[in-house]
C-alpha positions as CSV (number, residue, x, y, z in Angstrom):
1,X,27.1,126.7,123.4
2,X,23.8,124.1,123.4
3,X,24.5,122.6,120.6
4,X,27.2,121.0,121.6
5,X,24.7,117.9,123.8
6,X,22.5,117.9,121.0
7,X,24.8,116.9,118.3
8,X,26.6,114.5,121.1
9,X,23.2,112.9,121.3
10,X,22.6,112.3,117.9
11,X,26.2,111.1,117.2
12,X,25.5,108.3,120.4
13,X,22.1,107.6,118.5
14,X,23.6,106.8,115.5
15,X,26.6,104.9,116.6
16,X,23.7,102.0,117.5
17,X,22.5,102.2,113.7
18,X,22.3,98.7,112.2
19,X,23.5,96.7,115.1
20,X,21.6,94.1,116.6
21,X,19.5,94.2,120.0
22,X,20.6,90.4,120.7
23,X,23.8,89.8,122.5
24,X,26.9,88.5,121.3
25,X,26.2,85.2,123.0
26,X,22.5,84.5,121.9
27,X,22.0,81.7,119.7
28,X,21.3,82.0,116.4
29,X,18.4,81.7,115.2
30,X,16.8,85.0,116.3
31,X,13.8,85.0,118.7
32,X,11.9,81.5,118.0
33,X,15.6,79.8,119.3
34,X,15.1,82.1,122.4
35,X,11.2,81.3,122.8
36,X,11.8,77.7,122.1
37,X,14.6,77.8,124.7
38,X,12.5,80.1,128.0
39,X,10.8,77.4,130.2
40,X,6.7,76.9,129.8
41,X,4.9,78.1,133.1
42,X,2.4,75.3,133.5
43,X,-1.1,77.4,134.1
44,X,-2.4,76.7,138.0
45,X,-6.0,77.5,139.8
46,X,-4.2,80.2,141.3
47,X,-3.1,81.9,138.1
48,X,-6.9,81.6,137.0
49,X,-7.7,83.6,140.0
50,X,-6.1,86.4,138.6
51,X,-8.0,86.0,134.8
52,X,-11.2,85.7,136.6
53,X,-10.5,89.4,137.3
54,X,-11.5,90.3,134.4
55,X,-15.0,88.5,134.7
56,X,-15.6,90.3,137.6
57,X,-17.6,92.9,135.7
58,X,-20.2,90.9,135.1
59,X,-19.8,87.7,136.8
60,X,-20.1,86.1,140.7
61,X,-18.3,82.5,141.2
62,X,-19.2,82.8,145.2
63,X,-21.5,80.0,146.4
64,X,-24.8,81.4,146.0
65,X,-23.7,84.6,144.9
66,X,-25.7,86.6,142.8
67,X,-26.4,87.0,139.3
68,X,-24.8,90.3,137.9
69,X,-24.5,91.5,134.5
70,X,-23.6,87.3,133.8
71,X,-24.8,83.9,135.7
72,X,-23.0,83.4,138.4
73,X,-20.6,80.8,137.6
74,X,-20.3,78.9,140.9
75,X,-20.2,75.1,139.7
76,X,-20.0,76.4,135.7
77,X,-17.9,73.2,134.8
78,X,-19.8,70.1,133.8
79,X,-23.1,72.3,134.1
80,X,-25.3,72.1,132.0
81,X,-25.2,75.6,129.6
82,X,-27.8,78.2,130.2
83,X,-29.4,76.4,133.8
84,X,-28.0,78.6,136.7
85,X,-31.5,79.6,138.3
86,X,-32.6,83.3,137.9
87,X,-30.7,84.2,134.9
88,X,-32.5,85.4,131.7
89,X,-30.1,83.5,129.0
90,X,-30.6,84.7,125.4
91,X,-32.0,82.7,122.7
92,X,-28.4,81.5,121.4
93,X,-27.0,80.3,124.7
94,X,-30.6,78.2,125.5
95,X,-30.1,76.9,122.4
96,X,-27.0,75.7,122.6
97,X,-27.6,72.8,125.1
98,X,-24.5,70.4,126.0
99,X,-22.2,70.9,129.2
100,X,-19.7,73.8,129.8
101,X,-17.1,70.8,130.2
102,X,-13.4,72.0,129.8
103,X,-13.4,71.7,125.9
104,X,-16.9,73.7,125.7
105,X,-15.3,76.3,127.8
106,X,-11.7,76.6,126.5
107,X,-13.6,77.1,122.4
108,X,-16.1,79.9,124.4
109,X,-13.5,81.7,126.4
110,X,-11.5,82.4,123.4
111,X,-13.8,84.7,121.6
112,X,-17.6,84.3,122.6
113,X,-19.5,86.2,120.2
114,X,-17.7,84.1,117.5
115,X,-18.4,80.8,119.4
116,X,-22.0,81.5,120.1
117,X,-23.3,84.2,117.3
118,X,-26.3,85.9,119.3
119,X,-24.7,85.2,122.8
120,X,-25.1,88.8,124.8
121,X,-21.5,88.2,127.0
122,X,-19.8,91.4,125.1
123,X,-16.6,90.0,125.3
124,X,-13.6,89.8,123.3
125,X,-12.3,86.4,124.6
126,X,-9.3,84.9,126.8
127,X,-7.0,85.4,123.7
128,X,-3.7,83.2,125.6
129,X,-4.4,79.9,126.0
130,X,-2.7,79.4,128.8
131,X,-4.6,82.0,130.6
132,X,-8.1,80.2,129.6
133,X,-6.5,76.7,130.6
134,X,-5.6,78.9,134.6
135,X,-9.2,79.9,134.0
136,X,-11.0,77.0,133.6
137,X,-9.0,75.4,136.7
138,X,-10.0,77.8,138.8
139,X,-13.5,77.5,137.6
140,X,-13.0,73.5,138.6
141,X,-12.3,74.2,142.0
142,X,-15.3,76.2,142.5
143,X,-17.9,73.9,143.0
């Protein structure tokens, strides 16, 4: 008979009904004790390489690399905004003015269009802060 697994399925899938995913040993406290207990990874250059992957779409960092869909960003920090040579900036980011300095970055990175309403980068953002902090030391060592 085939029943038989079937039903012997359903009875294991109901023994776990109501119990909880955390072991017997966790702390109480439920996830934010766990959270507040995992070690912070400190955000390096190295990690930023890997979030600058998702620039690459649109942008070069390379030493006189070209412009693509974006500036290049070689040298971005402590530039000032909208001066990289050969790139048609809209109205908002001329407008702008000030210095991509790590602040002006970080507020940018985490969701463009709002920062700068008229910018063209089509972007959502670098939602994790610690990813835009990795991205933004990588961008320092590119000069």
């Amino acid at each position: 008979m085939r029943l038989a697994p079937v039903l012997l399925a359903g009875a294991f899938a109901l023994a776990g009904c109501g119990k909880s995913d955390q072991p017997a040993d966790a702390p109480a406290g439920g996830d934010a004790a766990v959270e507040a207990a995992a070690p912070t990874i400190e955000p390096t250059a190295a990690m930023g390489e890997q979030v600058f992957r998702r620039c690459v779409a649109c942008h070069t960092i390379d030493a006189g690399g070209g412009n693509g869909i974006g500036p290049n960003l070689h040298g971005i920090v402590d530039r000032p905004v909208a001066s990289h040579a050969g790139f048609s900036y809209s109205g908002a980011m001329k407008a702008k003015g000030g210095t991509w300095d790590a602040a002006a970055l970080d507020a940018f990175l985490a969701e463009p269009m709002k920062a700068l309403p008229g910018t063209r980068m089509a972007f959502a953002g670098v939602i994790d802060p610690g990813d835009r902090k990795a991205l933004i030391l990588y961008m320092e060592t590119q000069k």
